[in-house]
Structures are given as C-alpha cells and as structure tokens.
N, C-alpha and C positions, 0 to 999 in steps of 0.2 A: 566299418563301412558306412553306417548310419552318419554319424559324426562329420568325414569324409567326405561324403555327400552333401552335406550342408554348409562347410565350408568352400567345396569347390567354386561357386557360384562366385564369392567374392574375394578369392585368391586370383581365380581367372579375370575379376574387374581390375584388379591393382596389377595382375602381369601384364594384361594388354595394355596399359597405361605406360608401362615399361619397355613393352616389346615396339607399341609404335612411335614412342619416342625415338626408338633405336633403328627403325625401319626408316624412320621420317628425314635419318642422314642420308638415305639411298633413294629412297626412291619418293619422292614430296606427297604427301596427302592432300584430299582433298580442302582440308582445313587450312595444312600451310599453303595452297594455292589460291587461295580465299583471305588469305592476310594480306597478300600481294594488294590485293584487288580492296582489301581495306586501306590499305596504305592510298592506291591510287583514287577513293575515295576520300581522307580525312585531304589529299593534295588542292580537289579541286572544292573541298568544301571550304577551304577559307579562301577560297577567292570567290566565291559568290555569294551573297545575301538574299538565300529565299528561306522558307519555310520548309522543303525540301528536306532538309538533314536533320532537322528535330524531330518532324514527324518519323522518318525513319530509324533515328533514335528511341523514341519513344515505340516503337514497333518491338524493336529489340528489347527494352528494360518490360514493354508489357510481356512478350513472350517468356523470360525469365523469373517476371514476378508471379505470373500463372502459375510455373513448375514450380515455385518455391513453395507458395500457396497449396498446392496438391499434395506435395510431399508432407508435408506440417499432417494434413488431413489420414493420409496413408500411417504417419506416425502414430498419430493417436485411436486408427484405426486395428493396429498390430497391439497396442497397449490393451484396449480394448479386449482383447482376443485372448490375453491372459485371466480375465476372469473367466473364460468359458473355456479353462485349457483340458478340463473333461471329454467336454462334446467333441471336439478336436481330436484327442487323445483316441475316440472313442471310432471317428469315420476315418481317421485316420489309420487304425488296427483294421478297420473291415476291408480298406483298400488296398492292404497290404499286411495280412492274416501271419506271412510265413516270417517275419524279421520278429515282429514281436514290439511293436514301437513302445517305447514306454513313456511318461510324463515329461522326466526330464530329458529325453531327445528330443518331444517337441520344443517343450520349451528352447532350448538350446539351438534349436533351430529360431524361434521366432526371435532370437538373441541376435542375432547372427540378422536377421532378417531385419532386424529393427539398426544394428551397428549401419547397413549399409547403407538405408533411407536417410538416418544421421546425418550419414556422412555428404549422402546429395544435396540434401537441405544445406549442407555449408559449404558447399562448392554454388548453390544456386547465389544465395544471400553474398557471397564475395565476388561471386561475379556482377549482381546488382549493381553491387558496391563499385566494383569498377567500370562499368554501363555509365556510373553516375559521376563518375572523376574525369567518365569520358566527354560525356557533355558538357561539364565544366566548364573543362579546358577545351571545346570546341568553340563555346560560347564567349570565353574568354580572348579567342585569337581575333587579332584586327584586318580586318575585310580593308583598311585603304592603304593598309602596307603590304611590302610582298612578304609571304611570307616564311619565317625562320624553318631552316630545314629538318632545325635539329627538334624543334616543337613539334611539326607533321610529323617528325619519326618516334616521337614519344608517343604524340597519340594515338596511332595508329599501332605501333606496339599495344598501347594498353587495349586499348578495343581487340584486338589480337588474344591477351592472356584472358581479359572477360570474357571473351569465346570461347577458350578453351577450357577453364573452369566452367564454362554452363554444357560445355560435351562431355568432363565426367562427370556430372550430376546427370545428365541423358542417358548415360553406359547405363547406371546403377537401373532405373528403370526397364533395360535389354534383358541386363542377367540377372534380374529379378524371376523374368520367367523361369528359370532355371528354379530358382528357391520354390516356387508356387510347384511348380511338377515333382518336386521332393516330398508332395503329399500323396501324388498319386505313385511315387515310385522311384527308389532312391538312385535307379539306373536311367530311370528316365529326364531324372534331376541334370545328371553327367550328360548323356546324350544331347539334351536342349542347351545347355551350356555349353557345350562343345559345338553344337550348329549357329549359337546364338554370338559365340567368337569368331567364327567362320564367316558368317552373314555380314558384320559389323568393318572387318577385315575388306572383304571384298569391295561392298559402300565407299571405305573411307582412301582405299588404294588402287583399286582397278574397275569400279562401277565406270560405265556409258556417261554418268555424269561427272566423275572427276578427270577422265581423258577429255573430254569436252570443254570443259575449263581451260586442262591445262593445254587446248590447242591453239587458246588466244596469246601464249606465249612463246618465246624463243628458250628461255630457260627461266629456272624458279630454283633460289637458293634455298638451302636448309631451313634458313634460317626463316624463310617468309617475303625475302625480302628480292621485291622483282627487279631483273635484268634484262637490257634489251628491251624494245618496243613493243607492242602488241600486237599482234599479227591475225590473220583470218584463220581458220579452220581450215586442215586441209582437206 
C-alpha cells in the first residue's frame, strides 16, 4: 500500500496525458481550442510589422523559462532532502505511527518524487526550445509577401506542440500535491490525486473558460485546427 501510494501520483500524470489525448478526439480541450486561436494568431503575424508578437513571444519563453528555472531548484531541493532522510524518516513515523514507514519507503518515495520533477524540467527545456524555433521562424517570415500557407501551418503547429509540452511539465507540479500528502497520509496521497485528476479534468474540458472560448467558434477540429468563421458568444 505504502509503495502504491507513491506511485499513484505519477501513474495518474502519465494516464491523464493518455486519457485526454483520447478524450481530445471528442470532445476539444481547452488547449486544442487555443491552437486554433494560435494559428489565427501566427496568420495575422506575418502580415504585420510591429513589436507586438515578439513581445508576446517573449512572454511566453519568460513564462517557461521561470518553470524550468524552479524545477531545477525543487530538484536539487528533493536531493538535498536525502541527507536529512532520518528527520524525515522520523516526522514522518510520527504522522502516521500505524504503517510503520521505514527508510527505504521514504526514500522511494522521494525517488519517485524526484523521477517526476526530472521529467517536467524536460518537458519545460523542449518546450523552450520550441518557443525558440518559434520565433525563428516567425522572424524569418517576409512581411512584403503574402504569405506561404503551408509556413503559418508549420508555425503555428509548433507554438501548438511547445504548449503542450510546457502543460505536462505544469501537470507534474498539480500531482505533486498528491506525493507531498503521502507524508501526512498514504490515503490522503490517493484522495488528493484523485481530486487533483478531477479538478485538472474539469479546467481543461468543461470549465466557464473553455465553453467561452469555444463560443467564438462554429466548430474546432481534433486536430486544433479552426473551421468556419468566428462568431460571437451566444
């Protein structure tokens, strides 16, 4: 159960990665209605020359550089934590006297804890990385031509996939709460994990904000990719 509990947190990060990819053929997320709306942005950035879309650009690679930044800190902050895996060891038994925690379940737990931060740190740093192939190639595009359809669909894909790599390095952060309540309680670990799949759910498919979105459309493919005009709210 102990063990169990400690991996639920980041079994649950990788199935929801799964399940709303699989949900995302039915019913569009917040995210792929928000590609759309990248697209209809990278459309009208190459026909204008202001400052406008760099600065916004740069919004986006600072917001990413932040979390990548934090993560690195939190990493070395869990390493850290293994020389004091006594004291640990030790408030840990007192908050939960009847399991019997022992050394290596913390540790195993801070295993576990340290695999998933890993993993957002390289989900942050590739999505940088494509933030920064985005600008590019936005920079790259010529303002006195009209321009190529098949370039705005490139770019606006890749701004597209570096979003979506900097949301699961975002996840990792949600169901992290999850691993931190497996100190105060390995049921409480599952419970917050399970609210914290719930909450994330809701946000990304049926929050007040992604109906709102999606009411400036007539339809939103799978794929991201907007049909039809834009229309008012109704």
């Amino acid at each position: 159960m102990i063990l169990a509990a400690s991996l639920f947190p980041l079994l649950c990060w990788v199935f929801y990665a799964v399940f709303a990819s699989w949900l995302e053929t039915r019913r569009p997320s917040l995210s792929v209605i928000m590609g759309a709306q990248r697209q209809r942005w990278v459309h009208n950035a190459v026909r204008r020359e202001t400052p406008l879309d760099a600065i916004l650009s740069g919004n986006l690679m600072g917001a990413v550089s932040f979390f990548a930044s934090t993560t690195v800190l939190i990493i070395l902050a869990v390493i850290a934590v293994f020389g004091q895996i006594d004291a640990v060891v030790e408030a840990v038994s007192v908050m939960q006297p009847a399991l019997g925690i022992t050394k290596a379940a913390v540790e195993r737990h801070l295993v576990v804890f340290l695999i998933m931060f890993v993993m957002a740190f390289l989900s942050f740093t590739l999505s940088l990385r494509q933030f920064n192939h985005f600008c590019i190639m936005l920079g790259a595009a010529d303002h006195a031509e009209e321009s190529d359809p098949d370039e705005v669909r490139v770019m606006a894909a890749l701004n597209t996939i570096a979003a979506r790599n900097f949301n699961h390095g975002i996840r990792v952060y949600y169901f992290a709460i999850g691993m931190i309540a497996w100190f105060v309680s390995v049921w409480a670990a599952v419970a917050v994990t399970v609210a914290v799949f719930g909450a994330i759910l809701y946000r990304e498919f049926f929050s007040a904000a992604r109906n709102l979105v999606a009411g400036l459309k007539q339809d939103v493919a799978p794929t991201g990719v907007r049909q039809g005009r834009p229309r008012r709210p109704q």
